[in-house]
N, C-alpha and C positions, 0 to 999 in steps of 0.2 A: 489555497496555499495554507500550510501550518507550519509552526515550529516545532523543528525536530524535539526530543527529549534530550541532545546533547547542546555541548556549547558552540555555537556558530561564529565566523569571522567574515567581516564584510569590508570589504576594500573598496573605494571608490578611485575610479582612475579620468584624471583629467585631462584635457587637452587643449592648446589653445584655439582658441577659434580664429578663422580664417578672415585674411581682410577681405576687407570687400571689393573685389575686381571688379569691374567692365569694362564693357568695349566700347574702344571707341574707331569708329572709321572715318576716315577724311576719302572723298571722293576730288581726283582731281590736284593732289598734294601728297605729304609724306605726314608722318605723326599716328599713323591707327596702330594700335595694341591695344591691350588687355591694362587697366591701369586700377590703381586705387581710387577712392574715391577719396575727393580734398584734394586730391596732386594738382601742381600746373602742368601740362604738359605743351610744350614747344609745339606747333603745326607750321607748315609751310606751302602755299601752291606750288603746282608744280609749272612748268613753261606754260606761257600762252604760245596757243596755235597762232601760226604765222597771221599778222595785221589786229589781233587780237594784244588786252593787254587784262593784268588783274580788273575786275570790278568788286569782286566782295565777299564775304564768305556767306552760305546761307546753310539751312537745317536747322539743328538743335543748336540757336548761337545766342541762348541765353547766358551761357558762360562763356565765352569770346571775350578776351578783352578790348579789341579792335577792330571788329569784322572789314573792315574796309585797307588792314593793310596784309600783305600777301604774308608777310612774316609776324605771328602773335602768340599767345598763348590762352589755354582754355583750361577753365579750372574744373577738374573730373566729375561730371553729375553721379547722384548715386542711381544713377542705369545707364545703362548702353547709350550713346549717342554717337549718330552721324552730322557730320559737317561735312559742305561741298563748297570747292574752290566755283568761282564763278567768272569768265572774263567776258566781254566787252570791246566792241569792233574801235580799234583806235581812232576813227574817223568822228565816233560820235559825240554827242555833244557834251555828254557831263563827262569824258577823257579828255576835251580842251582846257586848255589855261589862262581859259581869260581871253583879256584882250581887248580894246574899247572897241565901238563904232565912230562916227564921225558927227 
């Protein structure tokens, strides 16, 4: 490349850069889209199958605020992340409440 023998004009054209999306998917609930990264975003399980109840969310639940309640929120990693609703047969033992022996 050279420069011509005339006078040249050089323009620079900017634009802003784009935030940063991912995805996120819940398996098993509501809440997947495409989000920023930083957001909270609201997740929810979705019904347990009949005799079943929530037990807890699991996958990528280093940002969970509360994996153990059906309704929380999860602060947007900067990649993609899956979280999966989890339930549990309501007969079993860590779904009882208690209760002493004799």
């Amino acid at each position: 490349m050279f420069m011509p023998m005339y006078d040249v004009t050089i323009q620079a054209t900017y634009c802003d850069i784009p935030a940063d999306d991912f995805t996120l998917m819940i398996r098993g609930g509501s809440g997947s889209g495409n989000y920023t990264a930083g957001t909270y975003i609201d997740i929810q399980s979705g019904s347990a199958p009949d005799g079943m109840v929530f037990d807890k969310w699991t996958g990528q639940i280093a940002n969970v605020e509360n994996i153990n309640q059906s309704s929380t929120r999860i602060y947007m990693p900067t990649s993609n992340a899956t979280v999966v609703a989890t339930f549990k047969d309501i007969d079993s033992p860590e779904s009882s409440s208690g209760g002493g022996g004799g």
